[in-house]
C-alpha positions as CSV (number, residue, x, y, z in Angstrom):
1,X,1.4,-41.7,-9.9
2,X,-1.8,-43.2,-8.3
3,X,-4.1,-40.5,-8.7
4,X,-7.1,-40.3,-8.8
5,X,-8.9,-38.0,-11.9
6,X,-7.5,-37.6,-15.3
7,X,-5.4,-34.6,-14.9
8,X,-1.7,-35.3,-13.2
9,X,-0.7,-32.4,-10.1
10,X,3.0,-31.9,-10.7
11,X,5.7,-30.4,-8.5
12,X,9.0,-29.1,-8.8
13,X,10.0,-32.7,-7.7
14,X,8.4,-34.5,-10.6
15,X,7.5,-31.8,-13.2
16,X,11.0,-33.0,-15.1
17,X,10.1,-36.8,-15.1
18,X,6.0,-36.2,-15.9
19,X,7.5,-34.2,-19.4
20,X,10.5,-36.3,-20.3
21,X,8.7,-38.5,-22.9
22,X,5.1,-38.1,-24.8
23,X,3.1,-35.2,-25.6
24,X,2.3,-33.2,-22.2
25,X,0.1,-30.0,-21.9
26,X,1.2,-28.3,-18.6
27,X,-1.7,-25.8,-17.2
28,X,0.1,-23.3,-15.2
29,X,-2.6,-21.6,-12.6
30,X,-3.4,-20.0,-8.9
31,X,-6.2,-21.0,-6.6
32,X,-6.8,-17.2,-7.0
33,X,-7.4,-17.1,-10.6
34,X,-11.3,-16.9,-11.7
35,X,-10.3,-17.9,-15.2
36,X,-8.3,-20.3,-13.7
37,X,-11.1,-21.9,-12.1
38,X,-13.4,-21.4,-15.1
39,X,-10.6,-23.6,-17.6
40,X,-10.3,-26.6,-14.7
41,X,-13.7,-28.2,-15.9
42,X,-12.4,-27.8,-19.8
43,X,-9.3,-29.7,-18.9
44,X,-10.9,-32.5,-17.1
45,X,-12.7,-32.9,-19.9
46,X,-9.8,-32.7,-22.7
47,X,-7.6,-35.3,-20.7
48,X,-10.6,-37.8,-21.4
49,X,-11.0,-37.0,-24.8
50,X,-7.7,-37.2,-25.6
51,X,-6.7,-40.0,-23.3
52,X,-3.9,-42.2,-24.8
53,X,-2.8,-39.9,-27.2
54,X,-0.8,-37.0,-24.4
55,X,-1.4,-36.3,-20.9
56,X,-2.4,-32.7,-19.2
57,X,-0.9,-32.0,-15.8
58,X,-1.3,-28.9,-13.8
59,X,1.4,-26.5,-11.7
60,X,0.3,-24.4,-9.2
61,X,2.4,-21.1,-9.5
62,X,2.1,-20.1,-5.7
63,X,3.5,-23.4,-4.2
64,X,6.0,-24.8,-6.9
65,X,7.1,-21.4,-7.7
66,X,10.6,-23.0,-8.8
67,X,9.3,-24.3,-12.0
68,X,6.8,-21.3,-12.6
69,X,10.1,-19.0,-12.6
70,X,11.6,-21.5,-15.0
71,X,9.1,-21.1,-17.8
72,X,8.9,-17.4,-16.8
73,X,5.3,-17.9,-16.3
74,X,3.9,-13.9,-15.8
75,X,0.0,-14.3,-16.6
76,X,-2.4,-17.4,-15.6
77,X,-3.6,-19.4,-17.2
78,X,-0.9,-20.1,-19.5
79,X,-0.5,-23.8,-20.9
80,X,2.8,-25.3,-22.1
81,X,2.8,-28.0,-24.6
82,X,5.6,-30.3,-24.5
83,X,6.8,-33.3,-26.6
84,X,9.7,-35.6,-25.4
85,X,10.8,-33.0,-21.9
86,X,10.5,-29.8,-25.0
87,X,8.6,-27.1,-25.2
88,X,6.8,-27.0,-28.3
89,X,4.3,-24.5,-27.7
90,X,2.1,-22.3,-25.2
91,X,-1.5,-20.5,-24.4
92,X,-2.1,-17.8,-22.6
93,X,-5.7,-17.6,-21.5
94,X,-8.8,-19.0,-21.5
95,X,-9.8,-21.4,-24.4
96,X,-12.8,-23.8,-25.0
97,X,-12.4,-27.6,-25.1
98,X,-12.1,-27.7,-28.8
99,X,-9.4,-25.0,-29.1
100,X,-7.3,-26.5,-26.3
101,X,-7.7,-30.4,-27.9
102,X,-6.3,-29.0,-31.8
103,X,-3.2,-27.5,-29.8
104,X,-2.6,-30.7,-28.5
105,X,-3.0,-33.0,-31.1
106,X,-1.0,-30.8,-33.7
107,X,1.9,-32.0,-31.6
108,X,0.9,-35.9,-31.1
């Protein structure tokens, strides 16, 4: 994926082949969302803290509504951890850089 940023945009296209392998922390979250908005800047700056050890990637529930229905996703934000295409774990809410980089790396 050539993009640019640390943080992947996945669809219902490629959300199965972004999680298949490696630790992946999947931000579920709406344009709409104020604490939404408010965790974007926390993310950015988790993925390049924790760069080379997993990878964060975010679904936007309105447009790939397919995958959001798969995970049952009811309240944003809500993060799934995943390890190897499995979910391992998952947040629902705000959290602060530190909270959000222990959750990953209990899994890595």
């Amino acid at each position: 994926m050539s993009e640019k940023g640390p943080i992947k945009h996945l669809t219902d296209g490629n959300f199965e082949k972004e999680i298949e392998s490696g630790v992946v922390l999947v931000d579920f979250h709406a344009n709409w969302c104020g604490p939404c908005r408010m965790l974007a800047p926390v993310l950015e700056q988790v993925a390049k803290d924790i760069k080379g050890k997993a990878t964060i990637g975010k679904v936007d529930i309105d447009s790939e509504q397919k995958t959001a229905s798969h995970f049952q996703i009811t309240s944003v934000p809500t993060m799934i951890l995943f390890k190897n295409g499995k979910e391992v774990n998952r947040l629902v809410g705000l959290r602060n850089a530190d909270a959000i980089k222990d959750f990953i790396l209990a899994a890595v």
